[in-house]
C-alpha positions as CSV (number, residue, x, y, z in Angstrom):
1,X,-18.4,40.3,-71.8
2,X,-18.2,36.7,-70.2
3,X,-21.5,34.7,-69.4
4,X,-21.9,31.3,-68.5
5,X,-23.7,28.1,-70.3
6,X,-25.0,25.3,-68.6
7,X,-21.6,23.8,-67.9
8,X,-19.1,26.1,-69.9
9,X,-17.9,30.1,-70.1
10,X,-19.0,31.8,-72.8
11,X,-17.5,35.2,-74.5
12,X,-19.4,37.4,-77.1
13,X,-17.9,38.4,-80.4
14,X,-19.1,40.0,-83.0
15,X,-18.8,38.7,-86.7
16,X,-19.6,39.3,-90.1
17,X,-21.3,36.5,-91.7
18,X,-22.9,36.7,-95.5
19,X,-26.3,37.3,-95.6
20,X,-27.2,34.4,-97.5
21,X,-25.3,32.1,-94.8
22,X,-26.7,34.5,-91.7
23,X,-30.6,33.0,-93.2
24,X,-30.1,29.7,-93.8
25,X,-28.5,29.2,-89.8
26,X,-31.4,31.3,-88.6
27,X,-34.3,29.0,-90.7
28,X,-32.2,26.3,-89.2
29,X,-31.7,27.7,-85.6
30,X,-34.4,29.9,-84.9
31,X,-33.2,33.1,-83.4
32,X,-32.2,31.7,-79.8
33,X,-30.5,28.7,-81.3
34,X,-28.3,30.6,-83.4
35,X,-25.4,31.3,-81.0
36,X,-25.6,27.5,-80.0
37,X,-25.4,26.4,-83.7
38,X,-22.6,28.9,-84.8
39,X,-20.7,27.6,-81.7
40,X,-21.3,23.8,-82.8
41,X,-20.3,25.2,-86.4
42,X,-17.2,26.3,-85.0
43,X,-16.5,23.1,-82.7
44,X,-16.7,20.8,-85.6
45,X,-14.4,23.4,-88.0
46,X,-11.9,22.7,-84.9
47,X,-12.0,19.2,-84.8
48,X,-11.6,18.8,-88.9
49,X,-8.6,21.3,-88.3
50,X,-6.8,19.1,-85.7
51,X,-7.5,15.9,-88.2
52,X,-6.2,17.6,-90.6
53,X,-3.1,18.1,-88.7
54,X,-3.0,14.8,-87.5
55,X,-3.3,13.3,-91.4
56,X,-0.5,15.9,-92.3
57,X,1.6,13.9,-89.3
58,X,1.1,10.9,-90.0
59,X,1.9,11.1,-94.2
60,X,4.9,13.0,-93.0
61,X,5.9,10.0,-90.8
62,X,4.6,7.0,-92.4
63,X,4.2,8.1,-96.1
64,X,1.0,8.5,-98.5
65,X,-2.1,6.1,-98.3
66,X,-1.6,4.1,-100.9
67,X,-3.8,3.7,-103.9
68,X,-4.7,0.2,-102.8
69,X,-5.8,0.7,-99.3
70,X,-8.2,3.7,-100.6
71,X,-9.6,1.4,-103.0
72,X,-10.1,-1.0,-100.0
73,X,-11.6,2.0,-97.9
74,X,-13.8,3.0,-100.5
75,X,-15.3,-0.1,-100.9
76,X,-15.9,-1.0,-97.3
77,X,-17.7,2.4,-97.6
78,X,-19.5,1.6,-99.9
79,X,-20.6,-1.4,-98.3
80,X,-21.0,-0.2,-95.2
81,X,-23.8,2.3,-97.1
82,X,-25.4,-0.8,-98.5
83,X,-26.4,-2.2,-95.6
84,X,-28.4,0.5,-93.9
């Protein structure tokens, strides 16, 4: 079955999710928000996947981060926190 958001086509599937997962999305959601938020949950997985690929890319191309610039990274991090 095929319905239609506010600006995109939706499908319906059905899932299994743990129970202990299934309440803490629907204290979270509310029960009409839970379709939205499982569909934001699976937007997000998506985009950490394609990072993921693209990181995989780029050490196959370019080589390992080295242990310097992550010490670097961290710290601006770091820094970055401090200053909220």
């Amino acid at each position: 079955m095929t319905s239609t958001t506010i600006d995109r086509p939706t499908v319906k599937r059905s899932i299994s999710v743990r129970e202990d997962i299934d309440q803490r999305v629907a204290e979270r959601s509310g029960v009409r928000g839970y379709s939205s938020f499982v569909n934001r949950a699976l937007e997000t997985q998506l985009q950490l996947d394609l990072l993921d690929d693209y990181i995989s890319m780029a050490v196959a191309e370019h080589g390992p981060v080295s242990s310097q610039i992550l010490a670097r990274v961290d710290a601006d991090i770091e820094a970055a926190k401090a200053r909220r």
